[in-house]
N, C-alpha and C positions, 0 to 999 in steps of 0.2 A: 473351469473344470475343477470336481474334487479332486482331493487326494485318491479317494477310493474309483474314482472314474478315470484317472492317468492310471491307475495301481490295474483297474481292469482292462484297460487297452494296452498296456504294457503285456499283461501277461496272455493275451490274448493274441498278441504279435509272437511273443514267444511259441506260443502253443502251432502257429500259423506253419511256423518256421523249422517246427518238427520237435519242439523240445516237450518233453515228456513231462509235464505236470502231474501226473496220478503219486508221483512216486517220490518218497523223502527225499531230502538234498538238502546242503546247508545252504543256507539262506544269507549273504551277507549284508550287514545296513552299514555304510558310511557313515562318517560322523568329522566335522573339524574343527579344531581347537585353537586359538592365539596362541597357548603354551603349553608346554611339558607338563606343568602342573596340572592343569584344569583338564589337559588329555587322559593323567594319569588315575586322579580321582575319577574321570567316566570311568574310564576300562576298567577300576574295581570297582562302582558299581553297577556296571551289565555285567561281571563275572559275578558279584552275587547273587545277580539274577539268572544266571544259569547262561551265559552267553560265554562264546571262546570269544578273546578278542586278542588283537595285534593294534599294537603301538606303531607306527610311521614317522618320521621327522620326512616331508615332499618340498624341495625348494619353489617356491612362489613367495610370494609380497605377504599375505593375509592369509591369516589360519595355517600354518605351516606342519602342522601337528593333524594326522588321520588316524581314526581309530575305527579301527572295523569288526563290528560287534556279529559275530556268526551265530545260526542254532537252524541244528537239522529238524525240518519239518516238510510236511508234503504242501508245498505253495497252495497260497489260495489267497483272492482278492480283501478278502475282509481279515485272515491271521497277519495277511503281510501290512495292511493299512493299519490294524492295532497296533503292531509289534512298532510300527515305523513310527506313528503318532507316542506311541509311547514312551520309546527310547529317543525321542526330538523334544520330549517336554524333559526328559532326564539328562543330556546334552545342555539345554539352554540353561539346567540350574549347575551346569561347570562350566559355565560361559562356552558355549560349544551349539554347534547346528546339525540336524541331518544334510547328509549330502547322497541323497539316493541309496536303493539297493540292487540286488544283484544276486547271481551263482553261476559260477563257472567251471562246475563238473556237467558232465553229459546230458 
């Protein structure tokens, strides 16, 4: 399965389940890091690219460092598979991976 084909079954379950797609909302994409460092150069730059983000230190084994890169938009299958392919090739150039997204206002 693609990315763009989990991305529309996702949001299709979403939709199933009463959540309101028509309407902006901030979008969050996971992101996780080996270290502080390579956490900290993402987060500056997805804030250059117009993204709020949050730093996390999460106890586990590997990747212990989450950065959660936001930006309000009205979901949609193809803004959410750009934005996430996007910021997952920007991630892996600070040694860092996507790890899913998400929103969780109404």
């Amino acid at each position: 399965m693609s990315l763009f084909e989990e991305n529309a079954a996702i949001l299709q379950k979403m939709a199933s389940d009463g959540k309101d797609l028509t309407s902006p909302r901030s979008v969050d994409f996971c992101h996780v890091f080996p270290d502080k460092m390579s956490a900290d150069s993402f987060a500056q730059a997805a804030n250059a690219e117009g993204f709020s983000v949050v730093v996390d230190e999460i106890e586990r084994e590997t990747n212990p460092w989450d950065v959660t890169a936001s930006k309000r938009m009205t979901p949609s299958c193809k803004v959410i598979t750009d934005i996430e392919e996007s910021l997952d090739r920007l991630a892996q150039s600070h040694k860092g991976r996507a790890d899913g997204w998400g929103f969780f206002d109404a």
